[in-house]
C-alpha positions, 0 to 999 in steps of 0.5 A, a space after each residue: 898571465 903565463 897562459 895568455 903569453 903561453 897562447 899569444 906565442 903559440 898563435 904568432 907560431 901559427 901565423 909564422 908556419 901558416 904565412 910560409 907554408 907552401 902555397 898551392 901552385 901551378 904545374 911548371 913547363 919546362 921547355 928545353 933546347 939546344 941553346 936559348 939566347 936570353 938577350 940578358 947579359 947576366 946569363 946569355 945563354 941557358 939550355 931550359 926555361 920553367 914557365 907558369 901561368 904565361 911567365 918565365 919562373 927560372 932559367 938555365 939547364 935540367 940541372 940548375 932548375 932542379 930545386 924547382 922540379 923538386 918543389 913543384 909538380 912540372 912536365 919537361 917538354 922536348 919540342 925544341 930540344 934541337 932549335 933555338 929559343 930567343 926572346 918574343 921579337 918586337 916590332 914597336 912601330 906598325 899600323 894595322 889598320 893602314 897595313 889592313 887598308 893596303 893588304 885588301 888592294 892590288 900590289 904593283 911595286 919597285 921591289 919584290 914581296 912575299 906575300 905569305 903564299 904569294 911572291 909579287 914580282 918588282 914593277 921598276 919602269 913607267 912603262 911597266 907600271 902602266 902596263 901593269 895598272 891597265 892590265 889589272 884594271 881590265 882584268 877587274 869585273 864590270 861593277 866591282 868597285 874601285 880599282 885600288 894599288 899601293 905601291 907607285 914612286 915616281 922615281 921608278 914608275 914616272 910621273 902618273 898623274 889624273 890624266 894617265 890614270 883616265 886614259 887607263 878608265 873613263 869610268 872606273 875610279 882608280 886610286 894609287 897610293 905611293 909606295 908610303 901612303 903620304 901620296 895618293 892620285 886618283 882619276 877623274 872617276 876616282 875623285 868623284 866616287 871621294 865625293 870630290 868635284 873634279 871641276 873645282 879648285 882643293 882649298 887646300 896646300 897638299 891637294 891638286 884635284 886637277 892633276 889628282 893628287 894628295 900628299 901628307 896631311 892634304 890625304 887626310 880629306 882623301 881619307 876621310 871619304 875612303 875610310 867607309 869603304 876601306 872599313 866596311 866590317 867583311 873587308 876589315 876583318 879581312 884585311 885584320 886577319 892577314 895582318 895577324 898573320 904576317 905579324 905571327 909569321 915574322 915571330 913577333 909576340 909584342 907589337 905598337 901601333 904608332 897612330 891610333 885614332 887618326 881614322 875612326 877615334 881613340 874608342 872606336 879603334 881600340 874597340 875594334 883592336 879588342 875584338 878582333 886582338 884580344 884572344 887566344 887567336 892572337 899570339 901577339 899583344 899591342 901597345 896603342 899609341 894616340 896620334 893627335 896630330 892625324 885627328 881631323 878633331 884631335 882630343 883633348 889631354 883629358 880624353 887621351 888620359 882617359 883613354 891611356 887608363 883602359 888598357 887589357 892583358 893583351 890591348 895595352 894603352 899607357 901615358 904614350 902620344 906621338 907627333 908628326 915633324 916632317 914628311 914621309 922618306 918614300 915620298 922625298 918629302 923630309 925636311 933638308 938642311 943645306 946642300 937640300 935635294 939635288 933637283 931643288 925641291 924642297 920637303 914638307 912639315 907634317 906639323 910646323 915647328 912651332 906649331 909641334 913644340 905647341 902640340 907636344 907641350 902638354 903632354 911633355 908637362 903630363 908626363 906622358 912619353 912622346 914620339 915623334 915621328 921625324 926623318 930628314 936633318 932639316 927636320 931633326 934639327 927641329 925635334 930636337 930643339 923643341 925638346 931642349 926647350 921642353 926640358 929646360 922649362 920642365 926638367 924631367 928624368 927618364 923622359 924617353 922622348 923617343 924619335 921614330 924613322 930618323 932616315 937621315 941624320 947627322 953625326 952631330 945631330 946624333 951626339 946631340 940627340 944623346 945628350 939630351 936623352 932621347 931613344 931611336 926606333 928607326 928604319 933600316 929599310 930606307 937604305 935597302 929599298 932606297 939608297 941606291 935610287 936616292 944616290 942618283 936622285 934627290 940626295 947624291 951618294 954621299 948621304 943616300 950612303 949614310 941614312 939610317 945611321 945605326 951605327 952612330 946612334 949605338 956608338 953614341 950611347 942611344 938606345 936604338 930599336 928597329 921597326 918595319 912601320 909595316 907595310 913600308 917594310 915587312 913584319 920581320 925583324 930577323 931581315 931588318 937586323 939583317 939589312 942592320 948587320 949588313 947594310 947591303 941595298 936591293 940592288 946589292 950596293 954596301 953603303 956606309 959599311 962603318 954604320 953596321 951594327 953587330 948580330 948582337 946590337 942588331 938583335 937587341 933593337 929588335 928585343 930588350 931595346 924595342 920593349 925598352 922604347 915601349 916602357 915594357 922592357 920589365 915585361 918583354 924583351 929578354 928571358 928572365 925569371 919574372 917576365 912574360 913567357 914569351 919566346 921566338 923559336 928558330 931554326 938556326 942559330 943567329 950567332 953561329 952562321 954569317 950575318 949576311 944569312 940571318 933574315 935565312 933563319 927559318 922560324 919554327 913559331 912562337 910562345 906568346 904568355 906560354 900558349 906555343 904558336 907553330 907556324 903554319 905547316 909545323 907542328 
């Protein structure tokens, strides 16, 4: 009996020194710098991060990380000894493919852009946008398909119609897309070449073939006969792969696309994510989020919740669906209470309220996070009450129903909204782009002043991110937390300098609030110890120069799961 103890101590000894016996590990990389801003309240500031195997080991300096360099084989890499290392910036609401659609047409638009390698400078007239559009369409050779541009708003470009555009071409077909793709307006040729008879009457309430145009959920019949051509495989790829670069440009390492399926369904669109996105090449992971709501045939729940099983380390899907309320901001198509808009028009719903509480009800009872893209008050008003009753007939805690864009809200609105547990991912780049034209047209100075109400939505308490919803503004979050900070128009106006948010507020919506509107905030977001290694590396230090230079700050490149991306030119 004393040998059996004697032999069963002696094996319980063994699997203790066995089960902590130290295991075989990776080398560790230490990259130093001259301050890392960690975006985590606990420790804001460190000097070095440790990372293996594409994850964040430990945080602080040379000294305090000693015990792991004692434990562990490591390399310290000095690259960034004199630049600033700053969590992976978040951009949580673009669309790539519509990004990749607008990228492969001709640019004639109110504002300036860099176009990586390419300034196209502002069209603001109607008789210089025509000039501009005629001028590019002869310039096109003789048979080469469309002539396609995104860009036109009628507030600076005037009222361009079928007509205009034949007495530009008889023959070639001519599409413009509103600066925000809720309109478009084709010639003659151009609704032929859609498949549409131009002699006919549209069966439909945002369609006019008459005058050619299309707006909100009317584009969706454009679309669905442009979809061949903007997808040709070559133009695609194309268009993809200058998506990519404008995302690694603007020092993004994690990004969401807010409407996938609208144009080729669920699979078919995560399939062509997966070949074109997951690999090495791309420094960024995606998170897709299923739009039922711009589905010609959407999917049932049972679809969605199998598709938001199939996620990749790189291509994530999860329990995430989003809605449409109201019309696009560009376009003044948003819903508005009362006074409404100053030439009596009124806005459009993308979905009708009742007809959304309908749509997002089984998803809200599966659980599944819901967006809702929503932009006037009017609007708001509606999203918010189809969430109050949503929760009083299915309580649920940590819902994060979460309301995209929220170009104009009020105060109370606001209060309301945080009360009721709902996130922001909203879009500053309405008031730089548009305040002051929207000052003069459409809502008077007063609100035009107060969209993007960012500094009520922080003050109430409600997690608040940022988002391009590129092309409607760049890839950058560095300029949108400047336009944040800021609150300065193109045309140089302060508007409502009460709603500014601080460098920090401005970059946390861009960092751990933006990972935290996508569920991931446990992954991405800040710099800590467990999460991936994924790093934005500056040039200057946010924190220590004027908020009016930070969308000046110059970025080096990023690490993505520890794999280091330069820009182009850096090494």
């Amino acid at each position: 009996m004393r040998n059996v103890g004697l032999s069963a101590l002696i094996g319980i000894c063994i699997l203790f020194f066995v089960s902590f016996a130290p295991a075989a590990n990776e080398p560790l990389t230490i990259y130093t710098a001259k301050s890392v801003i960690t975006m985590n309240p606990s420790q804001p500031r460190a000097t070095a991060v440790a990372v293996t195997e594409g994850r964040i080991v430990a945080v602080g300096s040379l000294e305090t990380l000693q015990s792991w360099m004692d434990a562990r084989s490591h390399i310290i890499d000095n690259r960034f000894a004199d630049k600033i290392i700053m969590p992976g910036l978040i951009d949580n609401h673009l669309h790539p493919f519509l990004a990749a659609i607008v990228l492969n047409t001709e640019w004639i638009t109110p504002q300036p852009w860099n176009l990586l390698g390419r300034e196209t400078a502002p069209v603001r007239t109607e008789g210089a946008y025509k000039a501009a559009l005629s001028n590019a369409v002869d310039s096109m050779p003789a048979g080469d398909g469309p002539f396609i541009t995104w860009g036109y708003h009628e507030l600076w470009h005037g009222k361009v119609r079928r007509v205009d555009l034949d007495a530009i071409s008889s023959t070639r077909p001519i599409i413009i897309m509103q600066r925000s793709f809720h309109e478009i307006v084709a010639n003659t040729a151009g609704l032929r070449w859609m498949g549409f008879d131009p002699g006919e009457e549209a069966d439909h309430q945002d369609v006019d073939l008459k005058t050619g145009f299309f707006s909100e959920m009317g584009l969706d019949l454009a679309l669905g006969r442009m979809v061949p051509y903007f997808f040709e495989p070559t133009r695609l790829t194309r268009g993809l792969n200058q998506l990519r670069a404008f995302v690694h440009y603007g020092g993004i390492t994690t990004i969401g696309d807010m409407g996938v399926g609208g144009y080729l369904g669920l699979e078919k669109e995560a399939g062509l994510y997966n070949q074109m996105f997951g690999n090495e090449q791309t420094p960024f992971r995606m998170l897709l989020v299923p739009a039922p709501g711009l589905m010609a045939n959407p999917p049932t729940i049972q679809d969605v919740d199998i598709f938001s099983g199939a996620s990749t380390q790189q291509i994530r899907v999860g329990r995430h669906v989003k809605f449409l309320a109201d019309g696009g901001f560009f376009a003044q198509n948003m819903r508005m209470n009362f006074p409404g808009y100053t030439d009596g028009h009124e806005g459009k719903w993308m979905t009708e309220p009742s007809k959304l509480y309908e749509a997002i009800k089984p998803y809200w009872n599966s659980g599944y996070q819901v967006h809702v893209h929503v932009n006037g008050d009017e609007g708001m008003d509606a999203v918010l009450n189809i969430l109050a009753r949503l929760l009083d007939e299915k309580p649920r805690f940590d819902h994060r129903f979460t309301l995209h864009h929220v170009g104009f809200a009020t105060n109370e609105q606001i209060t309301r909204a945080a009360r009721l547990g709902v996130l922001i991912s909203a879009q500053p780049n309405y008031l730089w782009a548009l305040g002051d034209m929207y000052a003069r047209h459409g809502m008077g100075t007063d609100r035009a002043a107060q969209m993007s109400r960012l500094g009520a939505m922080v003050r109430a308490g409600i997690p608040t991110s940022l988002h391009s919803d590129f092309t409607m503004a760049p890839a950058a979050p560095l300029t949108l937390a400047w336009i944040a900070a800021n609150r300065i128009t193109a045309e140089g106006t302060l508007m409502a300098p009460e709603e500014r948010l601080s460098v920090h507020q401005a970059l946390k919506a861009v960092t751990i609030d933006a990972a935290f509107a996508m569920q991931m905030e446990d992954e991405v977001g800040s710099i800590a110890a467990g999460k991936r290694a994924d790093f934005t590396v500056l040039e200057q230090d946010p924190f220590v120069m004027p908020a009016s230079n930070l969308k000046e700050i110059a970025i080096w490149g990023t690490v993505f799961e520890g794999r280091i991306y330069p820009l182009q030119g850096q090494k």
